[in-house]
C-alpha positions in Angstrom: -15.4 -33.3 -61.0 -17.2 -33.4 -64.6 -18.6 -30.2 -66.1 -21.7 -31.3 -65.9 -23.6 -34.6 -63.9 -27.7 -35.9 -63.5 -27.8 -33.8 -60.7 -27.6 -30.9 -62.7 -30.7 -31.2 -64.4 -32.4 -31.3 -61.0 -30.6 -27.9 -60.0 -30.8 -26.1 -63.0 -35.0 -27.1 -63.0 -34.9 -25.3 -59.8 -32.6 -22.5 -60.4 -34.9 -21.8 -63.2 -37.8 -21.4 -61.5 -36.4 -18.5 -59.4 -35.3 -16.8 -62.6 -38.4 -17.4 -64.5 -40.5 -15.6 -61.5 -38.0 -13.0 -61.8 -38.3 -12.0 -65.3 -42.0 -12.4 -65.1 -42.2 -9.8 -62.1 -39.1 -7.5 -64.3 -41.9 -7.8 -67.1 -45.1 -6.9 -65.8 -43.6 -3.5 -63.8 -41.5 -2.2 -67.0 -44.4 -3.0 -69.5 -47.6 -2.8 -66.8 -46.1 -0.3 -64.4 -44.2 1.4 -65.7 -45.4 1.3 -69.0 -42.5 0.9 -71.0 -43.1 -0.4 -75.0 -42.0 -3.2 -75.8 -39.2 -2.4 -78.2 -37.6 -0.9 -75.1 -38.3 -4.1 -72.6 -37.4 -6.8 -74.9 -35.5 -5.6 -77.8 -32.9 -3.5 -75.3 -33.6 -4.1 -71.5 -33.8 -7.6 -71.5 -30.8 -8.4 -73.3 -28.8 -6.5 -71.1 -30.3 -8.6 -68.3 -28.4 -11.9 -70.3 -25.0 -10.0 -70.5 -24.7 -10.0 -66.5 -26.3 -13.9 -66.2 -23.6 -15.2 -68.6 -20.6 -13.5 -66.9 -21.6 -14.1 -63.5 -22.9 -17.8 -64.0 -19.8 -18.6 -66.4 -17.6 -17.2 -63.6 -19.9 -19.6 -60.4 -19.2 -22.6 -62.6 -15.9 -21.9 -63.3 -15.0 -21.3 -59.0 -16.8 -24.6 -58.2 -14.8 -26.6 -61.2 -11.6 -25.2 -59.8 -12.6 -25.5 -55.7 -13.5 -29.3 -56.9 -10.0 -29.7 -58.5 -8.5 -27.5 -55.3 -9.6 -30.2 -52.6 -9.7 -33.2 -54.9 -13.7 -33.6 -54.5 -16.4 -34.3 -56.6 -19.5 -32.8 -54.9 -18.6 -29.0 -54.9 -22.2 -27.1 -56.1 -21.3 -23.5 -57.5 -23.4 -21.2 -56.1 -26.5 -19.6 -57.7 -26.5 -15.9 -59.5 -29.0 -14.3 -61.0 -30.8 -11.0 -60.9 -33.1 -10.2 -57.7 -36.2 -9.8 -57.4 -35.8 -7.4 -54.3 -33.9 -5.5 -56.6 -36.0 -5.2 -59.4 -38.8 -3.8 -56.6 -36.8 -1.7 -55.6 -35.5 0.5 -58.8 -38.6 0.3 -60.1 -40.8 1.8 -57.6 -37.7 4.2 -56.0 -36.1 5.3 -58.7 -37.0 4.7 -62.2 -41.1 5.5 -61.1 -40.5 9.1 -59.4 -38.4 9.9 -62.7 -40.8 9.4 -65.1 -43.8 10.5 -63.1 -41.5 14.1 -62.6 -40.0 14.0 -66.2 -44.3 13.5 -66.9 -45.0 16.5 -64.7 -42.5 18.6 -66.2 -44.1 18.5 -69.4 -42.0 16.0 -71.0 -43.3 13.2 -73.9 -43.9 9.7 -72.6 -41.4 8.4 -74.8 -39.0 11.0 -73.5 -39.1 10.2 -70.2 -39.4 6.1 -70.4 -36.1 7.0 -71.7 -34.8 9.0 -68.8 -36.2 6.8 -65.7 -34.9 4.2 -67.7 -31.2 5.9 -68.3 -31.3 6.6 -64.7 -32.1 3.0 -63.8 -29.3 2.8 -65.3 -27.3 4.7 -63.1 -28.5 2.6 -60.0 -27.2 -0.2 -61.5 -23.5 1.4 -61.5 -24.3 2.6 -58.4 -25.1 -1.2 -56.2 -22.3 -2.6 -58.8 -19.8 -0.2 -57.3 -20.9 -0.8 -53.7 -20.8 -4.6 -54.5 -17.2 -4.6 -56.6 -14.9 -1.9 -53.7 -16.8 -3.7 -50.7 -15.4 -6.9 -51.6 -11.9 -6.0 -50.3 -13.1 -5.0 -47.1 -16.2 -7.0 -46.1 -14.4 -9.9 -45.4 -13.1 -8.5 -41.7 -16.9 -8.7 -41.3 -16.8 -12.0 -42.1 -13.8 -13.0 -39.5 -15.2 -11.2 -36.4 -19.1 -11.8 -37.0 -20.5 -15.3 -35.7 -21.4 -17.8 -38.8 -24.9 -18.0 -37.1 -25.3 -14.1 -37.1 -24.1 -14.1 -41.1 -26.8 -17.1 -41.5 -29.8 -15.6 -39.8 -30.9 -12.4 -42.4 -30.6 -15.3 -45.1 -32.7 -17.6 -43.2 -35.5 -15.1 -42.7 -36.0 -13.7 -46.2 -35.9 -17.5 -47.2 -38.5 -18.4 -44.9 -41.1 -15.2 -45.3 -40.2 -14.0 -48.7 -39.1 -16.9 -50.3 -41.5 -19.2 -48.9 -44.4 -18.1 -47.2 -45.5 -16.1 -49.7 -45.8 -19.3 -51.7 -47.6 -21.2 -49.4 -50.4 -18.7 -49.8 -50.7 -19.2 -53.4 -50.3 -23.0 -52.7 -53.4 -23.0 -50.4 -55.2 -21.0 -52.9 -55.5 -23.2 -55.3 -55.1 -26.7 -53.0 -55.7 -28.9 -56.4 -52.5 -27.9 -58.3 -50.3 -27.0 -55.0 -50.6 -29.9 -52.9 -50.3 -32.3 -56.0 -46.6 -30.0 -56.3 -46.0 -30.2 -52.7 -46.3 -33.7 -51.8 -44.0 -34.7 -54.8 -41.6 -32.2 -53.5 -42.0 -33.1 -50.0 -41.4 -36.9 -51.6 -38.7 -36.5 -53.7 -36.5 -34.1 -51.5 -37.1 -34.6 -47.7 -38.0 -38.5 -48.3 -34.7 -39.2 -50.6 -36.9 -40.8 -53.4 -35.7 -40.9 -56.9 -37.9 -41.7 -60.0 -37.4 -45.0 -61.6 -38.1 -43.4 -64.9 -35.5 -40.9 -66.2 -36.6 -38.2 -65.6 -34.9 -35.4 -63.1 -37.9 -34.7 -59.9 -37.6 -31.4 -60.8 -39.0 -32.1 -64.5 -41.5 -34.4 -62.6 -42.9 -31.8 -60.5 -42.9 -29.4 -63.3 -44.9 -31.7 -66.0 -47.0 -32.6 -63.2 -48.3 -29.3 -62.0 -48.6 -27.8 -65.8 -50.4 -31.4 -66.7 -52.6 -31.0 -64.2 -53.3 -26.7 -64.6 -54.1 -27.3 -68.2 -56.4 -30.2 -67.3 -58.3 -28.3 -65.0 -58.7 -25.5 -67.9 -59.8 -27.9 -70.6 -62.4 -29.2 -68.2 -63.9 -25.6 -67.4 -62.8 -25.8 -63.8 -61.3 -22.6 -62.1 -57.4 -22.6 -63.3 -54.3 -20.6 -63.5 -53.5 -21.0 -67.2 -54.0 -18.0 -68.7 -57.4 -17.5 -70.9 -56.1 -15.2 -73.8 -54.5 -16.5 -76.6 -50.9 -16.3 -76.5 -49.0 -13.0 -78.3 -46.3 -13.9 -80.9 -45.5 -9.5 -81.2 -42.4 -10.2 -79.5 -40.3 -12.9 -80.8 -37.2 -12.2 -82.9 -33.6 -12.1 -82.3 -32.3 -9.4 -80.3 -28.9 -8.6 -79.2 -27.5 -6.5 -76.5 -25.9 -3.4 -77.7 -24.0 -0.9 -75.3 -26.3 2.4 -73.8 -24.3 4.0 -71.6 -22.8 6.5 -73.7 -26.7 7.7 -74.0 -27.1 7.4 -70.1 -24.2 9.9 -69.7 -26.7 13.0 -70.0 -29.3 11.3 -66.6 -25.9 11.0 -64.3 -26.5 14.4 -61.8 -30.3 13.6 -61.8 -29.3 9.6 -60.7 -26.8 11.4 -58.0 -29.9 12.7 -56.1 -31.1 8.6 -55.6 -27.2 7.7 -54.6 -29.8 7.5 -50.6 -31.3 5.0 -51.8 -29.3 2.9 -54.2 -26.0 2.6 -51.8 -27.5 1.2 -48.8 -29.2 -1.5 -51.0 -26.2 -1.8 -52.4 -24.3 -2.7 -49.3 -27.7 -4.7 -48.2 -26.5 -6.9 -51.2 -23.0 -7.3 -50.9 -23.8 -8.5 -47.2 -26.1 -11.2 -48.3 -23.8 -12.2 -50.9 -21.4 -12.9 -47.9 -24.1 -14.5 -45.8 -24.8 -16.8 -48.8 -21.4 -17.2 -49.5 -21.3 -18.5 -45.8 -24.4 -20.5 -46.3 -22.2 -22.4 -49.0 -19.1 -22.7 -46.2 -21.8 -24.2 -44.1 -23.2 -27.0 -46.5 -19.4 -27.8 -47.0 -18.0 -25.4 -50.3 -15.6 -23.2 -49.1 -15.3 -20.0 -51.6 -13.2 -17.6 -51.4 -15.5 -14.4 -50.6 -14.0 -11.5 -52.6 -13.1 -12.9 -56.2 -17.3 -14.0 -55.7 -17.7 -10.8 -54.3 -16.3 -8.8 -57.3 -17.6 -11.0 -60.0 -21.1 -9.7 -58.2 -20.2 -6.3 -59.0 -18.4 -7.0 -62.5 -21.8 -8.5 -63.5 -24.2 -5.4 -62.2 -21.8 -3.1 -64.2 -21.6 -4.9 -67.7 -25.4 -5.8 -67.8 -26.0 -1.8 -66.9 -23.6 -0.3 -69.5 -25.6 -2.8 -72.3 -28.5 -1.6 -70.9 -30.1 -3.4 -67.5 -31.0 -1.3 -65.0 -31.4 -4.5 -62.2 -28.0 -5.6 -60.7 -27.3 -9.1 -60.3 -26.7 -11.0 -57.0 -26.1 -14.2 -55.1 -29.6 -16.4 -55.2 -31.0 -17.6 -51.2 -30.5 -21.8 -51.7 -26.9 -22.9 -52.4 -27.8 -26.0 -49.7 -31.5 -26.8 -51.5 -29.5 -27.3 -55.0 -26.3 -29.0 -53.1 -28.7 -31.5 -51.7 -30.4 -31.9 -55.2 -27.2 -33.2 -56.6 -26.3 -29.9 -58.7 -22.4 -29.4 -59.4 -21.3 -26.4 -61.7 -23.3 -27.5 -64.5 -26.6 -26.1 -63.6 -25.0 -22.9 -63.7 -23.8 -23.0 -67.2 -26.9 -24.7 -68.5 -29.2 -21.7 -66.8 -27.0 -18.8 -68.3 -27.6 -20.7 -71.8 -30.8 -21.2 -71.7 -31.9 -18.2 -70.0 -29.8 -16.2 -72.2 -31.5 -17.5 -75.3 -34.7 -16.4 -73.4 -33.9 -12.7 -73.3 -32.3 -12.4 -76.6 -35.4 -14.3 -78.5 -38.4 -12.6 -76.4 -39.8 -15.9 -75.3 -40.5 -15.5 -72.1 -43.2 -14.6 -72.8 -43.9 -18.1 -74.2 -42.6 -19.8 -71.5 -45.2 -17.9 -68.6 -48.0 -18.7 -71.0 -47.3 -22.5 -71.2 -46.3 -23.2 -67.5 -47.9 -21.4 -64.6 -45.8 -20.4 -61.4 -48.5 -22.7 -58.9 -47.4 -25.5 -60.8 -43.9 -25.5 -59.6 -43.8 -23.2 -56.5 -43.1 -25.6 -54.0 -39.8 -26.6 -55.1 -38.9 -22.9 -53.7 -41.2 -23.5 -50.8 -38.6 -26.3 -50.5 -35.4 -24.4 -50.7 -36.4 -21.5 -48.8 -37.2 -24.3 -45.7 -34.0 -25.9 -46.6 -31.8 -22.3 -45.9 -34.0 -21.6 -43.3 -33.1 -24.4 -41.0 -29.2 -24.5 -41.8 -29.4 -21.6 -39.3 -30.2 -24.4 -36.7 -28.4 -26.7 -37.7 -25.5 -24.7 -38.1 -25.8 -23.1 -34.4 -25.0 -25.3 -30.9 -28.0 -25.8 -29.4 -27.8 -23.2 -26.6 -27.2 -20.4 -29.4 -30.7 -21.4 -30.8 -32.4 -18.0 -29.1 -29.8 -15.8 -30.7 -31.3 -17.7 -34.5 -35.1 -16.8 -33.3 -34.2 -13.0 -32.5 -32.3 -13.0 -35.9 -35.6 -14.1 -37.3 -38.0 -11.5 -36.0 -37.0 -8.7 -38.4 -37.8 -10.8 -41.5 -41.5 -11.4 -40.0 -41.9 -8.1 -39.0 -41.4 -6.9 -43.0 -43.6 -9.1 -44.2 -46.2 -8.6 -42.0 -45.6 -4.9 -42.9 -45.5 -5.2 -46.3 -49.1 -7.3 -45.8 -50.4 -4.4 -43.8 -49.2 -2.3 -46.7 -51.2 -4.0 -49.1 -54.3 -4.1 -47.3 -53.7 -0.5 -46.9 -53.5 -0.2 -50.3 -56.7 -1.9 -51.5 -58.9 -0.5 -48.8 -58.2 2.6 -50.0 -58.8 2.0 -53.9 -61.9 0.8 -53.1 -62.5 3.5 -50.4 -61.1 6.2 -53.4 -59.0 8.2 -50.5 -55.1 6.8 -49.1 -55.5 5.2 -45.6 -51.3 5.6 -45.3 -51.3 8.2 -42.3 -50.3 8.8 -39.1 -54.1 8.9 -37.9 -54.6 5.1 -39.4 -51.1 3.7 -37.5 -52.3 5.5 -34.2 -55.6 3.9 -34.8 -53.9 0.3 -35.3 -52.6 0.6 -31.5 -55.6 2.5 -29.7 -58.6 -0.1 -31.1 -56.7 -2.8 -31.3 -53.9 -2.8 -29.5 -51.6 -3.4 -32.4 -48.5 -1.5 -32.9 -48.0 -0.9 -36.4 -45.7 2.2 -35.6 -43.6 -0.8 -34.2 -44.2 -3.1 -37.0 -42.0 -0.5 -39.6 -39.8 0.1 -37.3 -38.6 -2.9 -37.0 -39.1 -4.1 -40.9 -37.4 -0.7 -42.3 -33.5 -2.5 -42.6 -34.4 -6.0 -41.3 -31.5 -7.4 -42.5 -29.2 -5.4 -40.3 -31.9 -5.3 -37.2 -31.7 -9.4 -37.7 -27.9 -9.5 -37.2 -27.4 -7.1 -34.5 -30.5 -8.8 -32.2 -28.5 -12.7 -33.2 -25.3 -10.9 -32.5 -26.4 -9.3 -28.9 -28.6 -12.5 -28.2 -25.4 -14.8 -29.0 -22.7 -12.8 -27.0 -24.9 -12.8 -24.0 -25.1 -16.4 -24.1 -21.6 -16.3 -24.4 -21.6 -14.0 -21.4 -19.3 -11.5 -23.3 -20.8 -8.6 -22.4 -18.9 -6.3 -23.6 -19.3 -7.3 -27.2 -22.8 -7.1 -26.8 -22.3 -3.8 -26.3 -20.3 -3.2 -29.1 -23.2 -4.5 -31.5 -25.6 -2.4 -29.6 -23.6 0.8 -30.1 -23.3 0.1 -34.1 -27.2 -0.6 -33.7 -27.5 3.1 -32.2 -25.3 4.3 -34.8 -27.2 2.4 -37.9 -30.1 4.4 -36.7 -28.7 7.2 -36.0 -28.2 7.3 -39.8 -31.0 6.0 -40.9 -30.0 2.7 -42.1 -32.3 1.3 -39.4 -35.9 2.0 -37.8 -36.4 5.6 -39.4 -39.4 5.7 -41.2 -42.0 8.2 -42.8 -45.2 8.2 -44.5 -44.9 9.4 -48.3 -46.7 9.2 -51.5 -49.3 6.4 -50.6 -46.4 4.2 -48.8 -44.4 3.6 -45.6 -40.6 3.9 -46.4 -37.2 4.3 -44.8 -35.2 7.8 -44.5 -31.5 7.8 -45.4 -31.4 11.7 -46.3 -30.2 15.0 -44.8 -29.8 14.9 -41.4 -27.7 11.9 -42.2 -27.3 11.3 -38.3 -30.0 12.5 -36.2 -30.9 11.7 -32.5 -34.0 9.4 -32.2 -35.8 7.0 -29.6 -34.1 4.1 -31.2 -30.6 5.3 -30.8 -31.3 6.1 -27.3 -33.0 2.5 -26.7 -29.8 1.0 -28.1 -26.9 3.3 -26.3 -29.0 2.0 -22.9 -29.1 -1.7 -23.8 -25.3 -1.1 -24.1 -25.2 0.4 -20.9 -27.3 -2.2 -19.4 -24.8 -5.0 -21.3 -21.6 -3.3 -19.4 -22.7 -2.4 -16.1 -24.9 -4.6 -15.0 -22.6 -7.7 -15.3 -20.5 -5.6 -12.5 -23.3 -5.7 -10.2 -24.6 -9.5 -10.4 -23.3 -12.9 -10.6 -23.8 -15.9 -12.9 -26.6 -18.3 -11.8 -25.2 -21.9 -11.9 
């Protein structure tokens, strides 16, 4: 297989796209958010963030040459790496936020504690890079004894709510620019056309949208292009240089968020595998561990330069398989993004081409992933794929709720995040928010154990339904699962002392599993 093929182009367009709306989000909450200067985001963080892309994308390209080589084939697409968006979310607003706002409280300079949210950041980083690296040598007995369906399913829902329906909001917002984007899409990669000109469809779509964005704007018509003129302060060469010899002082204040940065650790080394078997599905085989480490190798080189956002698998190894991409478009996107981060032109880039241009190519692949759960499954496990799915809606309908929680009460100057607003969600109407975050707080594991009970039902063995209820009981039991609590304007999970505590939901699953093992005993199967 060459280095590098037509098809590339096309996957690397794509790939791009997911790491462009990355770094845009990982800009606006360091410098908006958070507030940190820019001599800090893009003469120190962002660099960092190009350390991890080069090793991990140099390393995909490298395991889909040699898997090409291995089995004498010439279609093998490496699989996409980049950092998360989840993740940046995440260590932003649950770690590196509460640490400045204390180190604020305490008295502390601004400058001063930028520093230390950001050194503890830091330390997250180490933490899910450690969690990613040591579970590789054991998560693959998950692997062997877990149904490909059940590993499938958590992908397929983030795909499908957070990956794309999220986008086809913004694409019905503004119909003009988005449904131009969509039909070509829809054209190009679910009617198999190709472009007689040479030009990749993922280029097409791109210069097609911008074209059209900037047209509205010079016409004085409603647009997404931004109105201010663009801001040159950041530009210049800037090379990553290693911090964590200053990080060593932040390490016992970072122990006290190990509650929150281990299970999303673990969160991510599990979709790593379920991407990993999303690739095994669309017909590339990898190896899961030497992926697996190289996940963790990459979180702990980009945090000791200076990222504090670990790097993971990207949802979509089948969307860019079916675009033609090989291993080049991985090499190609750690280039070109890394000359991104060490230049400070991104912010260039999200001034000349807006996200609605190009959104539905990731509308595309999040459908794509989405329905290699059903293809994947026999068509009598199909039940066990919808249960697997339910989780993922319920979080983004939280997350929704969340937000309109959140404005109302801006507006209304006072937080609406109590127990008397959930209780008033079920008694006027009838909706059970209580529920709702229940069932969202760890969807990823919630979505595997209801596909894994729903499958083994199907499959009439009951007693391994069981099994998967009882390790439901105990993933609540500690916390991983279900337990929520209101707190500081927000609805969020508990993972902290009493690690295991007796609640309704381990008692709901410890009676599914006795329902799964004696009931069988007293009934018969219905022909």
């Amino acid at each position: 297989m060459k280095a590098f093929t037509k098809g590339d182009w096309e996957g690397f367009f794509a790939v791009s796209l997911d790491a462009m709306m990355t770094l845009i989000v990982m800009q606006g909450l360091l410098t908006g958010f958070l507030g940190f200067p820019g001599e800090l985001v893009f003469g120190r963080i962002m660099p960092a963030v190009a350390v991890g892309l080069v090793i991990g994308n140099g390393f995909y390209a490298w395991q889909a040459l040699r898997l090409a080589r291995a089995e004498g084939r010439d279609d093998v697409c490496a699989i996409p790496f980049g950092a998360s968006i989840i993740t940046v979310v995440v260590n932003v607003f649950l770690v590196m936020y509460p640490v400045q706002q204390g180190a604020l409280a305490a008295g502390n300079a601004k400058e001063a504690a930028d520093l230390l949210a950001w050194h503890v950041g830091l330390w997250a980083c180490v933490g899910s890079g450690l969690v990613e690296f040591c579970g590789a040598f054991v998560v693959h007995h998950i692997r062997r004894f877990t149904p490909r369906i059940v590993l499938l399913v958590s992908v397929a829902g983030t795909a499908l709510v957070f990956l794309s329906l999220d986008l086809v909001f913004r694409t019905f917002a503004y119909p003009v620019i988005g449904f131009t984007a969509l039909a070509l899409i829809l054209t190009f990669f679910f009617g198999n056309q190709r472009l007689r000109l040479p030009i990749p469809s993922g280029a097409a779509v791109l210069l097609v949208g911008t074209g059209l964005a900037w047209l509205l704007h010079a016409l004085g018509l409603p647009s997404v292009v931004p109105g201010a003129p663009v801001d040159f302060a950041h530009l210049g060469l800037n090379l990553p240089r290693l911090e964590a010899v200053a990080a060593w002082d932040s390490l016992g204040l970072a122990a006290g968020y190990l509650p929150i940065v281990l299970p999303f650790g673990f969160i991510f080394l599990l979709s790593g595998l379920q991407n990993i078997e999303s690739a095994a599905a669309a017909g590339d085989s990898y190896a899961p561990r030497p992926l697996l480490m190289m996940n963790g190798i990459g979180s702990l080189a980009a945090a000791a330069f200076g990222s504090p956002f670990p790097n993971s698998v990207y949802v979509g190894h089948p969307g860019y398989k079916r675009m033609g991409a090989r291993a080049g478009y991985s090499t190609m996107s750690a280039i070109f993004w890394t000359l991104v981060c060490f230049t400070g032109s991104l912010t260039l880039i999200t001034y000349a081409i807006p996200v609605e241009a190009v959104m539905p190519m990731i509308i595309w692949i999040g459908i794509v992933v989405c329905a290699q759960s059903f293809e994947a499954a026999e068509r009598r496990h199909m039940p066990a794929v919808v249960m697997g799915l339910l989780p993922a809606l319920a979080a983004y309908i939280a997350l929704a709720v969340k937000h309109a929680l959140t404005v109302t009460g801006i507006e209304a100057q006072r937080s609406f995040f109590d127990q008397a607003t959930v209780d008033a969600f079920a008694t006027m109407r009838g909706f059970h928010a209580d529920g709702m975050f229940a069932l969202a707080q760890g969807y990823i594991y919630t979505g595997m154990l209801l596909a894994a009970i729903t499958f083994y039902v199907i499959e009439k063995r009951f007693q391994a339904a069981a099994a998967w209820a009882a390790g439901g009981a105990a993933l609540a039991a500690t916390g991983f699962i279900h337990r929520t609590v209101i707190r500081g304007g927000d609805v969020v999970g508990v993972l902290e002392p009493p690690f295991l505590a007796w609640n309704q939901w381990v008692a709901g699953y410890l009676l599914m599993a006795a329902v799964f093992l004696i009931v069988p005993r007293l009934s018969r199967t219905q022909e």
